[in-house]
C-alpha positions in Angstrom: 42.2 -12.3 -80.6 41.3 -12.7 -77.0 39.1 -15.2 -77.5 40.8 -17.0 -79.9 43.2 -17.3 -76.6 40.8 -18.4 -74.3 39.2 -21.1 -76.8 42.3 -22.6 -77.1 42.9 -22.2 -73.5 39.9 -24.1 -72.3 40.4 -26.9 -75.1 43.9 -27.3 -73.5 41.9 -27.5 -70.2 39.7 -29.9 -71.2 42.0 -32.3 -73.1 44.0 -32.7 -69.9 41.1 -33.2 -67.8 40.0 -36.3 -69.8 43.7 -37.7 -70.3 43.6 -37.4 -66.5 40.3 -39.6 -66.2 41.6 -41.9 -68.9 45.0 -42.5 -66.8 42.9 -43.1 -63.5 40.3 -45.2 -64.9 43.6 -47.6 -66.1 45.3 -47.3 -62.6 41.9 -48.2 -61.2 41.5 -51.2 -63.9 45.1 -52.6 -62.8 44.6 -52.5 -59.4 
């Protein structure tokens, strides 16, 4: 079960980190 927890933790993680990218790359584009 631990696992299962950190798997989905670190998917979590990782989905943010590229919405992140995706909104700065479009701020960047604007600008």
């Amino acid at each position: 079960m631990p696992l299962l927890v950190t798997v989905v933790y670190l998917l979590t993680f990782i989905s943010l980190l590229i919405e992140n990218k995706k909104v700065d790359h479009y701020q960047q584009k604007s600008a």
